[in-house]
N, C-alpha and C positions, 0 to 999 in steps of 0.2 A: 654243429654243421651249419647252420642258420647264420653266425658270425664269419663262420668260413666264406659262405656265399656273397655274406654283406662285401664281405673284405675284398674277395674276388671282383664283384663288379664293379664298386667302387676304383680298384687300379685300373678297371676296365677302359671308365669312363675318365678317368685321370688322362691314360693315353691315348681317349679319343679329344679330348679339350687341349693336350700335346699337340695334337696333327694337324688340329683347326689352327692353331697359333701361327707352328712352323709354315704352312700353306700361307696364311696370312702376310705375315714378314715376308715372306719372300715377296710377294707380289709387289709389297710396301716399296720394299728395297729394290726393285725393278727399277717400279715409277720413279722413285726419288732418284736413280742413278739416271733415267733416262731423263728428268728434268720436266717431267709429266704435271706433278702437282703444284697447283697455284693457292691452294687455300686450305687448311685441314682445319678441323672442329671434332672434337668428343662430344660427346652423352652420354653418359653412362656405361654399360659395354660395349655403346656401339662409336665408330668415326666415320666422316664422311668426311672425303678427298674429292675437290674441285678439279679437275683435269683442266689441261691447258686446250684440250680440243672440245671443251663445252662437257664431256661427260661430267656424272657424277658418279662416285664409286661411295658403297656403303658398307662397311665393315659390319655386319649385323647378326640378326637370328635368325630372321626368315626374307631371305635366304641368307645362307651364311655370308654371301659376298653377291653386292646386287652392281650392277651397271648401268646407270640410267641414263636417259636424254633428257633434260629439260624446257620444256617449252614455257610460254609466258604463264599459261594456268596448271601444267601436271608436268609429272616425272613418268616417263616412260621406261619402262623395264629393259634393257637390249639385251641385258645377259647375266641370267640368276646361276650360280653355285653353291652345290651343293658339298659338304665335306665331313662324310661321317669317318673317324678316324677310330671307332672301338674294336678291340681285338678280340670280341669274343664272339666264335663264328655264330653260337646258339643265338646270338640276338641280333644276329646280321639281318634276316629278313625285316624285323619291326625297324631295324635303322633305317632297312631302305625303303620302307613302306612311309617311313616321317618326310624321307630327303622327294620321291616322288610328290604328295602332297604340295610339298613345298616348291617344287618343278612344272608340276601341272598348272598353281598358280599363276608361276609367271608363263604361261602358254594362253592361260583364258586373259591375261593381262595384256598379253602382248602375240600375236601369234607366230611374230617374226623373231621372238627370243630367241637370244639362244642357252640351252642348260646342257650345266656341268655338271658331273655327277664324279669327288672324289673320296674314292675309299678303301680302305688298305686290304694290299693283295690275301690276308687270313681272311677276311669277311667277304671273299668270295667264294663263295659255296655254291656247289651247281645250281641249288637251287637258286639262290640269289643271282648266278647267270643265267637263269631260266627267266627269272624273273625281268633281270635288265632285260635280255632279248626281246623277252614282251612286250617292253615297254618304251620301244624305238620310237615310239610316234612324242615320246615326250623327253626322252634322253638323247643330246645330240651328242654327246662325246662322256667319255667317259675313261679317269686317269684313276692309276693308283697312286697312294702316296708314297710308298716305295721309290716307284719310277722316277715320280717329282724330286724326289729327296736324293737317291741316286745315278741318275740319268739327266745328264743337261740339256739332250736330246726329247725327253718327255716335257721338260721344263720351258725349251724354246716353242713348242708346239704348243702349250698351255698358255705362252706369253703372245704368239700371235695369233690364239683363236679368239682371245680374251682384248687384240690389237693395242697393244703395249709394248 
C-alpha cells in the first residue's frame, strides 16, 4: 500500500510540474508573439525575460512567475503568481497554504502587488474555497487552470491583468 501511495503522489505531482510548465509557455508565447521580450537569460530552473516596457519577468520558485520593476538599486515585485497544479484534492489545502506564504511575501514586499493564485478546478475543495475566501486580503484574482487551458476568455483576462 505504501508503494501504492508513493506511486500516487508522485503522478500527483508529475501533473502539478505539467500545469506549471503549460501556464508557463503560454505566457512565453504571449510575450514572444506580442514582441514584448528584449533579452532572455537562464539559470538553472529558473529564466528571466527583460520586457520592452522596463519590466522583468522571472520564471522561478518563489513565486512561480514574478513581475518586477527595476529601479537603479532593487527589483520591485508588481505581480507575484502563484500555480499549484496537483490533482489531489487531500493535499489541496497544504498546496494552498505553500502558494499564500508565497503571496503574502509579495504583499509585505510590495503592497501594491498584485497576486495570482492558479490551480486546478479538482483542488478546489470547499474548504480550500473557505480558505481562498479568507484570504481576500492577499489573493487578488484567482484562475483555474482548466479555464486557462480551455477558455481563451480566461486566458485573455489572465493576459491583461498580468498587462501583456
Amino acid at each position: 500500500m505504501t508503494a501504492g501511495s508513493q506511486a500516487q503522489g508522485s503522478w500527483g505531482n508529475m501533473k502539478g510540474d505539467k500545469a506549471e510548465v503549460v501556464v508557463k509557455e503560454l505566457i512565453e508565447r504571449k510575450l514572444k508573439e506580442r514582441g514584448l521580450i528584449i533579452e532572455e537569460t537562464s539559470h538553472g530552473k529558473s529564466k528571466t525575460l527583460k520586457l520592452n516596457d522596463g519590466r522583468i519577468l522571472i520564471f522561478g520558485t518563489e513565486p512561480d512567475i514574478g513581475i518586477y520593476e527595476s529601479t537603479i538599486s532593487t527589483m520591485v515585485i508588481q505581480i507575484a503568481i502563484e500555480i499549484k497544479g496537483g490533482i489531489d484534492p487531500a493535499a489541496a489545502l497544504e498546496r494552498f497554504g505553500a502558494s499564500l506564504k508565497s503571496l503574502r511575501r509579495a504583499k509585505q514586499d510590495n503592497i501594491n502587488s498584485i497576486t495570482i493564485l492558479i490551480m486546478q478546478n479538482v483542488s478546489l475543495t470547499s474548504k480550500a474555497q473557505d480558505e481562498i475566501k479568507s484570504s481576500f486580503m492577499t489573493i487578488d484574482y484567482l484562475f483555474t487552470i482548466d479555464d486557462l487551458i480551455s477558455n481563451e476568455e480566461s486566458m485573455d483576462r489572465l493576459f491583461k491583468v498580468i498587462k501583456i
